[in-house]
N, CA and C of each residue as an Amber inpcrd file, in Angstrom:
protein
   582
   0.8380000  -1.1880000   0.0000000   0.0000000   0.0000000   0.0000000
   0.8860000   1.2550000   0.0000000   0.3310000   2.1530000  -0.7230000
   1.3330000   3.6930000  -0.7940000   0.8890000   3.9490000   0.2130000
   2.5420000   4.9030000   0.8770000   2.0050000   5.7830000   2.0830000
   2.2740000   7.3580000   1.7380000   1.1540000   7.5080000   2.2300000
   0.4630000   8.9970000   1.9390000   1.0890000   9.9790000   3.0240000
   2.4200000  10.1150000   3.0140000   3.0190000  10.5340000   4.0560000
   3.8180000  12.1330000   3.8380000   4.2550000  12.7550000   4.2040000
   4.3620000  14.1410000   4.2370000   5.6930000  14.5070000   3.5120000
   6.7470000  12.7330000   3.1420000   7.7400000  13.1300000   1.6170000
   6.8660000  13.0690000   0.7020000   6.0220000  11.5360000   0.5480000
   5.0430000  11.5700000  -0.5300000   4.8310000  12.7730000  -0.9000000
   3.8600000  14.0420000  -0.0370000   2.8810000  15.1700000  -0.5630000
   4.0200000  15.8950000  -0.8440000   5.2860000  16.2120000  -0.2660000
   6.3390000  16.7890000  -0.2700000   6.6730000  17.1160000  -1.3510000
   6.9910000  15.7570000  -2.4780000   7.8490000  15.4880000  -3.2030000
   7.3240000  15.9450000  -4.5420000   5.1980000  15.5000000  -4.3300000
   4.7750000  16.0130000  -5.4230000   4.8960000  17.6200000  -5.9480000
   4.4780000  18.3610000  -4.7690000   5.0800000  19.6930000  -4.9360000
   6.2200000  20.6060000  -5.2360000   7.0590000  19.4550000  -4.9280000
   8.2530000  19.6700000  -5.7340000   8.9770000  19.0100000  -6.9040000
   8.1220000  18.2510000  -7.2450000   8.2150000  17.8190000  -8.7380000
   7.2850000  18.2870000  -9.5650000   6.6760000  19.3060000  -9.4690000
   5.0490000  19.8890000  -9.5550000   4.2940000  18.7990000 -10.2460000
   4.0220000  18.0430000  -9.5760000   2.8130000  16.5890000  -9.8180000
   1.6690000  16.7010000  -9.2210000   1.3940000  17.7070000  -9.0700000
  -0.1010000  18.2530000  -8.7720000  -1.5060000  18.5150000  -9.5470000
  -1.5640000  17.4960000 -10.5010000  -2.8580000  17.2740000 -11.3310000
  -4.1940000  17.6990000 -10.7540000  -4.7230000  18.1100000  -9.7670000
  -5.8630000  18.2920000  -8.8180000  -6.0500000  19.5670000  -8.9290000
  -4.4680000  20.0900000  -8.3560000  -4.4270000  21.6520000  -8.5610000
  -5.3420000  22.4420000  -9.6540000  -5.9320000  23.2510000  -9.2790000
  -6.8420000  24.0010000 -10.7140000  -6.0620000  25.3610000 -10.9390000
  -5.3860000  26.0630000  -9.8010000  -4.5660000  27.0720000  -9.8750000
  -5.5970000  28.0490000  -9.7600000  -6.8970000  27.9250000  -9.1060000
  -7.6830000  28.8370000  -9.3720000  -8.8010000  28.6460000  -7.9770000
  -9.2780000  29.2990000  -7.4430000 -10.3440000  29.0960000  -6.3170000
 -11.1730000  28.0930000  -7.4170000 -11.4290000  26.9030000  -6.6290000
 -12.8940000  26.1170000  -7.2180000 -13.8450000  27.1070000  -7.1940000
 -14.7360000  27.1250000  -8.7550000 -15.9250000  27.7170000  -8.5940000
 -17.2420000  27.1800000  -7.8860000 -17.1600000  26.2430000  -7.4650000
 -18.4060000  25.8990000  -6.6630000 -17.9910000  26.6480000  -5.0820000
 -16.7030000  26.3050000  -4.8850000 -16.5360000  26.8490000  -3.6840000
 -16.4780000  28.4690000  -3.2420000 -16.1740000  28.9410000  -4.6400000
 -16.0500000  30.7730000  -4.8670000 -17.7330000  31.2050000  -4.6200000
 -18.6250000  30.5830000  -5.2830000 -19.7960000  30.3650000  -4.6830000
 -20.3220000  30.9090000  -3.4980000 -20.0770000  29.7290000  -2.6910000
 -20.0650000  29.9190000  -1.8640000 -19.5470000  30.8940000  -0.7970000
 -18.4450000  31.2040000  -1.1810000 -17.7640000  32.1380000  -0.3280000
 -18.0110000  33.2120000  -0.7070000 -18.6510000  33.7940000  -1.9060000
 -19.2080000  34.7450000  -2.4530000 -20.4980000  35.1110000  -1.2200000
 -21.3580000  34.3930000  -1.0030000 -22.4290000  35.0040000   0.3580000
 -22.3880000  34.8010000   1.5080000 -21.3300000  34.2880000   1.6670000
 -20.6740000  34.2720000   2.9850000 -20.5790000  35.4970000   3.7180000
 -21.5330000  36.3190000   4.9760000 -21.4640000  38.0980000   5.3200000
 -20.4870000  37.4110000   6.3260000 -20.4520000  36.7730000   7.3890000
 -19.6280000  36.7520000   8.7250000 -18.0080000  36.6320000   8.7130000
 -17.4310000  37.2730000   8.6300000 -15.9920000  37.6410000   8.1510000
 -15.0310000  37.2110000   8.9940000 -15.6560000  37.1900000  10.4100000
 -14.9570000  36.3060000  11.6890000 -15.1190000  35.1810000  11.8810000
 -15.6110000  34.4660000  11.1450000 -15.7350000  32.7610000  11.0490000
 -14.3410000  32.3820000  11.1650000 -13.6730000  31.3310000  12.0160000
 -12.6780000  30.7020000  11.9840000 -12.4110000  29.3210000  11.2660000
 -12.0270000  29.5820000   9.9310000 -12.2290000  28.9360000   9.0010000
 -10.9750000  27.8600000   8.6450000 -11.2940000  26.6030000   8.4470000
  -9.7370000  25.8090000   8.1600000 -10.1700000  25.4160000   6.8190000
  -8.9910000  25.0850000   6.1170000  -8.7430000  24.3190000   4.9070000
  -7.8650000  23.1410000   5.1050000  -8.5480000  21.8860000   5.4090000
  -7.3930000  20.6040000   5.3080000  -6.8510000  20.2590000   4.3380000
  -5.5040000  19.9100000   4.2140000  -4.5140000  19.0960000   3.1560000
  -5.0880000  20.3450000   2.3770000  -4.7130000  21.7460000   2.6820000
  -5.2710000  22.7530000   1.3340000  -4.2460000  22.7810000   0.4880000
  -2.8780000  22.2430000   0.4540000  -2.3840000  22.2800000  -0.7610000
  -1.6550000  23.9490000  -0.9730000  -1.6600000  24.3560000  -2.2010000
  -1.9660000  25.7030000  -2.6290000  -2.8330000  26.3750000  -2.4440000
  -3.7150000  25.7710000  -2.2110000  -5.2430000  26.9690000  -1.6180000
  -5.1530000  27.6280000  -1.8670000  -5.8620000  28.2180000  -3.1290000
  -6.4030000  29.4210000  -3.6050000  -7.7040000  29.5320000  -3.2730000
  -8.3760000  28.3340000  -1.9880000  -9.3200000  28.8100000  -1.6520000
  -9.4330000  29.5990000  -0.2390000  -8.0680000  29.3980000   0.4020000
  -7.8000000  30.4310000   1.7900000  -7.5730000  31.7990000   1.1620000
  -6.3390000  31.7930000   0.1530000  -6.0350000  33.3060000  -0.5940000
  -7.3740000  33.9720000  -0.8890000  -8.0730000  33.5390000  -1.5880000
  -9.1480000  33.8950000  -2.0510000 -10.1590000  34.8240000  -1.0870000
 -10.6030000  34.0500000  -0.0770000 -11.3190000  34.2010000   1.4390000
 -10.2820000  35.4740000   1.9320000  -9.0930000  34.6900000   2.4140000
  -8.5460000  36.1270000   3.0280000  -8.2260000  37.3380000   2.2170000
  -8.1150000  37.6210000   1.2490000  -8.1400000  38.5270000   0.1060000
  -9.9260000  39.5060000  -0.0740000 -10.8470000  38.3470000   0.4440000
 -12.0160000  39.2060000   0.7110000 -12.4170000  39.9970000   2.3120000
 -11.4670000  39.5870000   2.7470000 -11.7230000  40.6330000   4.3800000
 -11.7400000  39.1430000   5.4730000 -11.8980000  38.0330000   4.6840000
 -11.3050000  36.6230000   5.9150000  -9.8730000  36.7630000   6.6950000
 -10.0430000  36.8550000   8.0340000  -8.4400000  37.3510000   8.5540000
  -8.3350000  35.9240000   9.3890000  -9.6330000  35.3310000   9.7280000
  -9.3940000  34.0890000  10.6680000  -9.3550000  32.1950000   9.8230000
  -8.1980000  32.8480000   8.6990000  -8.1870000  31.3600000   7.9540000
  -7.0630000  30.9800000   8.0900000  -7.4560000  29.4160000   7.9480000
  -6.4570000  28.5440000   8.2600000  -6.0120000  27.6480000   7.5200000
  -4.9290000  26.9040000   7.4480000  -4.7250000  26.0310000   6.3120000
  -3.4870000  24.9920000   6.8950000  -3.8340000  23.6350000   6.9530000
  -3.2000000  22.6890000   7.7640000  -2.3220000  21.8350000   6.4600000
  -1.5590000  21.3930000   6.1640000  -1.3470000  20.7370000   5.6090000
   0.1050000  20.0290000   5.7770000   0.9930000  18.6660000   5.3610000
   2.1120000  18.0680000   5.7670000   3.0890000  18.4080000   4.8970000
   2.8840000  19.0450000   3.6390000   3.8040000  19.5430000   2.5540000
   4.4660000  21.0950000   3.0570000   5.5150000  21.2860000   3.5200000
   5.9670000  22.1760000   3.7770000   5.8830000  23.3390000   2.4620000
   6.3650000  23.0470000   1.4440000   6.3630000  23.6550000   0.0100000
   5.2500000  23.9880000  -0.2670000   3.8590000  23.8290000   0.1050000
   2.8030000  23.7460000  -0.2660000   2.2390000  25.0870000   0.6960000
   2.3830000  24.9280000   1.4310000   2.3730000  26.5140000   2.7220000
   3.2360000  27.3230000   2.1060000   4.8260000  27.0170000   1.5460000
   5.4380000  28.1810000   1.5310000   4.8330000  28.9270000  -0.5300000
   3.9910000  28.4670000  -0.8920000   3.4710000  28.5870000  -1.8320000
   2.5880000  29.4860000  -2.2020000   1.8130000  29.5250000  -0.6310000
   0.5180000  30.2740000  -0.1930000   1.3540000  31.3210000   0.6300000
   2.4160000  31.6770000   1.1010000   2.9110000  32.7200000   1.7030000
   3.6460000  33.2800000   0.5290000   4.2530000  32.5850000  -0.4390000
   4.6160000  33.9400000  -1.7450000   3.7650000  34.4490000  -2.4150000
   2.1250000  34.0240000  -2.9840000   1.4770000  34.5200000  -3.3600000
   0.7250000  35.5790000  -2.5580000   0.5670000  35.4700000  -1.1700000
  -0.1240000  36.2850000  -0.1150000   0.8800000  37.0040000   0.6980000
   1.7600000  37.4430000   0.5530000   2.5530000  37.7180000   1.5340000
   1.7620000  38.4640000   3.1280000   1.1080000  38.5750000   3.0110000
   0.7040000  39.3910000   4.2840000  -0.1450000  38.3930000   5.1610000
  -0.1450000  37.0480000   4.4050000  -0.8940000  35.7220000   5.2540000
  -0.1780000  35.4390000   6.5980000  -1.2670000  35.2360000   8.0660000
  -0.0720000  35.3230000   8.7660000   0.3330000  33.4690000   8.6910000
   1.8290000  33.8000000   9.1650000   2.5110000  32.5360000   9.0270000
   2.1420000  31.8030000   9.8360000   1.3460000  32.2490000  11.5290000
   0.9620000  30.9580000  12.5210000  -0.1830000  30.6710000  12.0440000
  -1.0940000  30.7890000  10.5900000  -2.1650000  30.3760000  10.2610000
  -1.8990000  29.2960000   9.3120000  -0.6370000  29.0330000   9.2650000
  -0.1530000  27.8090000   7.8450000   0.5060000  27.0300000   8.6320000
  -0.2990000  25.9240000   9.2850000   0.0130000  24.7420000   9.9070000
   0.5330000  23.7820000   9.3920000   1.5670000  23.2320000   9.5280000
   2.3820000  22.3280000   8.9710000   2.3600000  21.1950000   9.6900000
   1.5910000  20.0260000   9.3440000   1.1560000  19.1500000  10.0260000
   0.5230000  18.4710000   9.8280000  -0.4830000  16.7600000  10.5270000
  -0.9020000  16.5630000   9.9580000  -2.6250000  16.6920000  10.9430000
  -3.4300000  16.4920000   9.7870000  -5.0530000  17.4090000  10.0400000
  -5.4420000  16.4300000  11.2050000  -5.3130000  14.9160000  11.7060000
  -5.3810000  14.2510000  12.4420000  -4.8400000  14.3860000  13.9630000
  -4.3230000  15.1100000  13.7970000  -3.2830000  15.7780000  15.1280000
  -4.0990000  17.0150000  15.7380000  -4.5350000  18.2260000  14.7710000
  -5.2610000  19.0190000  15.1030000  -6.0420000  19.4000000  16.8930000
  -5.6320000  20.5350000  17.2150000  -6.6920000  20.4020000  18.6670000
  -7.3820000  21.4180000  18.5590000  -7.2240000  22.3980000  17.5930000
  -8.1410000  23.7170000  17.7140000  -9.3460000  23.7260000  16.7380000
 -10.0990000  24.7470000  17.1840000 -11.8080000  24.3580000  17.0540000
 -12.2410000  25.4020000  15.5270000 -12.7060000  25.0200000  15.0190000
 -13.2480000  26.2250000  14.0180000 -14.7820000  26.1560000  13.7250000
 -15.3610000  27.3980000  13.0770000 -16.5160000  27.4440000  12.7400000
 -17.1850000  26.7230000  11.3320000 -15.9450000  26.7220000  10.3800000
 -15.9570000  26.1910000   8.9550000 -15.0970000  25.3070000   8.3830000
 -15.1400000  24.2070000   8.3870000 -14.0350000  23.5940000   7.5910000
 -14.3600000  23.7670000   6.0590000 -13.4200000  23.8070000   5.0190000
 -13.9260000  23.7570000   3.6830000 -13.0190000  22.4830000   3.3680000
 -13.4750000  21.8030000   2.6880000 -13.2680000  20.7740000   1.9540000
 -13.1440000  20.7900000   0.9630000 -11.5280000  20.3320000   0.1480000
 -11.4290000  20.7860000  -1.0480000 -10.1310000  19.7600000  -1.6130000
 -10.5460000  18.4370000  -2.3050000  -9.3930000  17.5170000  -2.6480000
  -8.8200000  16.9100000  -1.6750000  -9.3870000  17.0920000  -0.0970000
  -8.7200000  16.4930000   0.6670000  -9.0490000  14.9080000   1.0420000
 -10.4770000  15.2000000   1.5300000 -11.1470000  13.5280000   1.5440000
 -10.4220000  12.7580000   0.5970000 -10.4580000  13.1330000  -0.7980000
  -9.9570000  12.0750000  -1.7440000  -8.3910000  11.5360000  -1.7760000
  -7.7300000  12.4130000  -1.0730000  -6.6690000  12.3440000  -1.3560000
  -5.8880000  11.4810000   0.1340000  -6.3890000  11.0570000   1.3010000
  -6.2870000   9.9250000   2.0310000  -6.8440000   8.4160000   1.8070000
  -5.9560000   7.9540000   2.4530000  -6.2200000   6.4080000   2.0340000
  -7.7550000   6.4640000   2.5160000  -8.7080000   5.6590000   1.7550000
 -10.0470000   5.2290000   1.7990000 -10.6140000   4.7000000   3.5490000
  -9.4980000   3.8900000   4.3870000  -9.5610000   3.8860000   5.6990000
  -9.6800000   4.4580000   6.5910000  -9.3900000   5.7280000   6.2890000
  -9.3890000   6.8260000   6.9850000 -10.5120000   7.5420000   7.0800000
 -11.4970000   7.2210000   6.4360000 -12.8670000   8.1640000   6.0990000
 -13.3990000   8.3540000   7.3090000 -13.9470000   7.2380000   8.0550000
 -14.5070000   7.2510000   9.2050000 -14.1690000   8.2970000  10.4440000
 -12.6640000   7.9610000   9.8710000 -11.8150000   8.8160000  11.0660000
 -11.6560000  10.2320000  10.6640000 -11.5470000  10.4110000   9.5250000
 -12.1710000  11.9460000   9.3140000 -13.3750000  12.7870000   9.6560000
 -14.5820000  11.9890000   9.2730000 -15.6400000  12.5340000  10.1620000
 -15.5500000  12.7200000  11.5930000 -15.4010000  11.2660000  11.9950000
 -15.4400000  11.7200000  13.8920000 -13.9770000  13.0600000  14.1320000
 -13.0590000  13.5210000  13.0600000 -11.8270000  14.7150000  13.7790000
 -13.1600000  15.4940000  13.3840000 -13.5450000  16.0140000  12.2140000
 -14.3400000  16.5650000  11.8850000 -15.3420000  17.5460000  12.7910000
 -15.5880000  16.2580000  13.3260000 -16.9400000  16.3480000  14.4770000
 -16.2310000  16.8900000  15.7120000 -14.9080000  16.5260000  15.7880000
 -14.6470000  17.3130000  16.8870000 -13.5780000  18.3220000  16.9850000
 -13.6960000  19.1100000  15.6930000 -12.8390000  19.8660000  16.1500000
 -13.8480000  21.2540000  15.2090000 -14.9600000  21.2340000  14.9330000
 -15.7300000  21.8860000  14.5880000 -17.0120000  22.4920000  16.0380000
 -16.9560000  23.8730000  15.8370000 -17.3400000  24.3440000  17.1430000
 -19.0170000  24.1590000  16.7230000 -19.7220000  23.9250000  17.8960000
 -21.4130000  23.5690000  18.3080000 -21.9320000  24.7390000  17.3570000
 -22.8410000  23.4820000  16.2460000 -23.4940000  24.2680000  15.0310000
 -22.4520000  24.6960000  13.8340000 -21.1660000  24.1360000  13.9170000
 -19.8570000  24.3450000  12.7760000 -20.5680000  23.6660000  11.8240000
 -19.7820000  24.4190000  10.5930000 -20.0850000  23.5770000   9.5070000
 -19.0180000  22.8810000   8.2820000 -19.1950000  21.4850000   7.4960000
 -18.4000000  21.4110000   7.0310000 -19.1920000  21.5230000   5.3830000
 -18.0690000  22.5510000   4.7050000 -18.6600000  22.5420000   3.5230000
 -17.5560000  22.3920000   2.6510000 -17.9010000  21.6400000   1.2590000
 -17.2160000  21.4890000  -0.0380000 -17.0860000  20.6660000  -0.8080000
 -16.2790000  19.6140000  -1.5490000 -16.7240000  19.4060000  -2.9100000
 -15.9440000  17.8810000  -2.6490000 -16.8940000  16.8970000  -3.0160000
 -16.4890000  15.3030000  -2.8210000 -16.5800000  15.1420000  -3.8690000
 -15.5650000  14.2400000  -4.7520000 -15.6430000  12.8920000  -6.3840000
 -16.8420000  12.4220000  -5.7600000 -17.6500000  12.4260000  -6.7400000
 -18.7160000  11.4380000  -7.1810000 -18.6180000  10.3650000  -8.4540000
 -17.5310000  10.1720000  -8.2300000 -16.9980000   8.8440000  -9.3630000
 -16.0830000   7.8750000  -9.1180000 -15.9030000   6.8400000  -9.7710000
 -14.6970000   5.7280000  -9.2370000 -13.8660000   6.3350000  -9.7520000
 -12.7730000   6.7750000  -9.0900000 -11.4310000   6.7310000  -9.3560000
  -9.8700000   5.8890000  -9.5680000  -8.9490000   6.4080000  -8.9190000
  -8.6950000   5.6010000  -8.4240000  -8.3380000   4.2010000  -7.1470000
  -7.8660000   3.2990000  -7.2470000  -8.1320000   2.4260000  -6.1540000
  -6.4260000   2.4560000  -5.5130000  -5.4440000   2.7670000  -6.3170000
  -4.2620000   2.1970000  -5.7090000  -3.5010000   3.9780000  -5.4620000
  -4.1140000   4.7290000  -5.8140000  -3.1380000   6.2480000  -5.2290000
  -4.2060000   7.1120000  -5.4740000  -4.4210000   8.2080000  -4.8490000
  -4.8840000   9.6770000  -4.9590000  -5.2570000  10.0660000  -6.3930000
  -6.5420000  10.9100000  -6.6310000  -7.6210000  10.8370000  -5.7400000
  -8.6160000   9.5760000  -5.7310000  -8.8570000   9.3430000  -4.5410000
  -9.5210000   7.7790000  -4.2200000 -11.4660000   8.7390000  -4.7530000
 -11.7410000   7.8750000  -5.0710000 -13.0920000   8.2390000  -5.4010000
 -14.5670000   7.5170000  -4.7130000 -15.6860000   7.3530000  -4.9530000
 -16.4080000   7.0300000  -4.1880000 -18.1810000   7.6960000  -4.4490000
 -19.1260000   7.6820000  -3.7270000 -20.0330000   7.8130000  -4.0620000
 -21.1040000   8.7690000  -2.5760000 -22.1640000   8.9190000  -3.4920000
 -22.6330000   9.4870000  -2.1850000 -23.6780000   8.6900000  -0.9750000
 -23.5430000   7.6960000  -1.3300000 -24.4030000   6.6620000  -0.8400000
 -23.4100000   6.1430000   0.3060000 -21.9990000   5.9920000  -0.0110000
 -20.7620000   6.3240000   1.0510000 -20.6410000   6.4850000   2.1170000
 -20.6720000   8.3210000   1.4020000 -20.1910000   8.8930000   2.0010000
 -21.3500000   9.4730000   2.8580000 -22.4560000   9.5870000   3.0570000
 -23.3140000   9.2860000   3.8680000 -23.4570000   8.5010000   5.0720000
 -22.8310000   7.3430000   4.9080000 -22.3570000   6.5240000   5.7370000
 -21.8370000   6.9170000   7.1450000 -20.6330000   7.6170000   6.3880000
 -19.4720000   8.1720000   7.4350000 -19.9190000   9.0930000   8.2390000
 -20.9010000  10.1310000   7.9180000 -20.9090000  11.3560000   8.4610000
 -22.8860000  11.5870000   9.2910000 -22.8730000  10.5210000   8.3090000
 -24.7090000  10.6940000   8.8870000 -24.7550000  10.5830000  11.0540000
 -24.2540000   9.7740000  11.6500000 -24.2340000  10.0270000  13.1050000
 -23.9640000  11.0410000  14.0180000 -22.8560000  11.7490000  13.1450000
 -22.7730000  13.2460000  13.8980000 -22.5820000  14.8980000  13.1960000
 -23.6610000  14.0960000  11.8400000 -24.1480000  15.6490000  11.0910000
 -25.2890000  15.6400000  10.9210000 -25.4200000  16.6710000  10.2500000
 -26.8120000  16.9520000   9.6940000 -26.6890000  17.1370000   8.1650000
 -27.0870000  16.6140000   7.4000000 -26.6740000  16.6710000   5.9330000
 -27.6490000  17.9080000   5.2440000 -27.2820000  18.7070000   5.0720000
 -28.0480000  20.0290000   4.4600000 -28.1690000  20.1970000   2.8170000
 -26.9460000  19.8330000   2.5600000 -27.2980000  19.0980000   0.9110000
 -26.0310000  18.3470000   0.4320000 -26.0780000  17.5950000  -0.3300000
 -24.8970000  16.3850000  -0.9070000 -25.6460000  16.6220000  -2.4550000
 -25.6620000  17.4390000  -3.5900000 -26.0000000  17.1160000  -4.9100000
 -24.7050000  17.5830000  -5.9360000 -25.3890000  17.0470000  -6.9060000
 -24.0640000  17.4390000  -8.1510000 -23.8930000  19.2830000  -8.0180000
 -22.7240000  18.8980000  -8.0480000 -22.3960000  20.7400000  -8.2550000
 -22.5770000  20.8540000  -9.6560000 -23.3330000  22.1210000 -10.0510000
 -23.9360000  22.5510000 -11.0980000 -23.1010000  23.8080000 -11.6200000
 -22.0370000  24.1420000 -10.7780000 -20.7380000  25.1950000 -11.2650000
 -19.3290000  24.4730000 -11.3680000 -19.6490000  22.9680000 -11.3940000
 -17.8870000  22.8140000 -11.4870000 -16.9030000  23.1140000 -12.4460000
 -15.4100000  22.9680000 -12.3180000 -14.7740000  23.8560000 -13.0750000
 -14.8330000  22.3470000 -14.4300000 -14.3310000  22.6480000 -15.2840000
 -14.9760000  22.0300000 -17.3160000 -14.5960000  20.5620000 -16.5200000
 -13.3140000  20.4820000 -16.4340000 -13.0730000  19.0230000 -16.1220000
 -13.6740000  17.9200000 -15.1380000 -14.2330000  19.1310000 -14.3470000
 -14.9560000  17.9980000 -13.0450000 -16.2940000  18.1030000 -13.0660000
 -16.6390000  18.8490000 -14.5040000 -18.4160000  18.7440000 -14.4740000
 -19.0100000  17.2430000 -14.7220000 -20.0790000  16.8140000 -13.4690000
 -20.6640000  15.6170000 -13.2200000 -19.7570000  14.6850000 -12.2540000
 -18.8840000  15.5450000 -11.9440000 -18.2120000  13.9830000 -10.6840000
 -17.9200000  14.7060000  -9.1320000 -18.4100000  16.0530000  -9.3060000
 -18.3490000  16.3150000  -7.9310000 -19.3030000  16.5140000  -7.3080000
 -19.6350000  16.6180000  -5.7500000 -20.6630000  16.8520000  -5.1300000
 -20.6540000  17.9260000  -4.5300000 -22.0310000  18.9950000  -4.2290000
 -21.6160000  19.9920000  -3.4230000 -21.7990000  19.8930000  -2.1310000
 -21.4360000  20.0390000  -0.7710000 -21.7160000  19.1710000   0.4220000
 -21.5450000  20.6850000   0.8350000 -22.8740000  20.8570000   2.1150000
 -22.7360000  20.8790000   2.8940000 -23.4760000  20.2830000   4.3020000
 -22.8740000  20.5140000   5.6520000 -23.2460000  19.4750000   6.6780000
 -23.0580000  20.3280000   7.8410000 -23.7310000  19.9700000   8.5560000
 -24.3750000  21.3050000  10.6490000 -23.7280000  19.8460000  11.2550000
 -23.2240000  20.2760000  12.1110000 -22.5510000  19.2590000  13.4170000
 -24.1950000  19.4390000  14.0040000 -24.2410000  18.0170000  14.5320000
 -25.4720000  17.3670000  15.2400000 -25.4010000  18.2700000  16.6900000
């Protein structure tokens, strides 16, 4: 089994093997963050990668975002494009470790991109590190992918599974703004802690 470990993510970023990357805020997720009024939401991005969906947010008046991820290169990526991002908000680490609480997680390539075992155990960090009435919102494969490396794919019948005991599912449908390549395989999720 590949391990999905922090040379792995490391290495892709520095071989730029980042196929996922869109180089661009997801439009389903720009969306969203488009009517977003509460500006003090304490917001994380797991395994965000490049995140151009934290830049994005904090570039609109978001000052409380966060972005966890094990690729060192991948943070220092999001601090040359943003320079004024603060640096104790680019956690270098991994999202399983986590102890601090937020109002929003966004979800964006990350689910897919851990081993398939781990799902379960994502919801229950999920669940607890999201503050009473947090929400998790963003964009799941709705297709088989792949089975032996990143991104692992899956369905919504699933992923329902995992999260139905300590959410509230507010909507799971096809995103109807995805960017050309991922129109029909993503989902738009969002979910209220129980």
């Amino acid at each position: 089994m590949l391990i999905l470990n922090k040379d792995f993510w490391e290495k892709k970023y520095q071989t730029n093997k980042i196929g996922w990357d869109l180089g661009m805020v997801s439009p389903p997720l720009k969306a969203y963050f488009d009517q977003l009024e509460n500006k003090d939401l304490k917001i994380l991005i797991p395994g965000g990668g490049n995140s151009y969906e934290a830049e994005y947010l904090f570039n609109k008046g978001f000052k409380n975002v966060y972005v966890v991820d094990l690729a060192k290169s991948a943070l220092k990526n999001i601090k040359n494009r943003v320079a004024n991002f603060p640096k104790s908000q680019l956690l270098l680490g991994d999202f399983f470790e986590l102890e601090q609480k937020f109002d929003l997680v966004i979800e964006q390539t990350f689910f897919c991109a851990i081993q398939p075992n781990l799902r379960q155990k994502y919801a229950e960090k999920m669940h607890s590190i999201l503050n009473d009435d947090g929400k998790l919102v963003g964009l799941l494969f709705n297709a088989k992918l792949n089975e032996d490396h990143p991104p692992f794919g899956g369905s919504k019948e699933e992923y329902i599974t995992y999260f139905e005991k300590q959410f509230i599912t507010e909507k799971m449908e096809l995103a109807y703004n995805s960017y050309e390549n991922r129109k029909g395989m993503e989902l738009f999720v969002k979910m209220r802690v129980k």
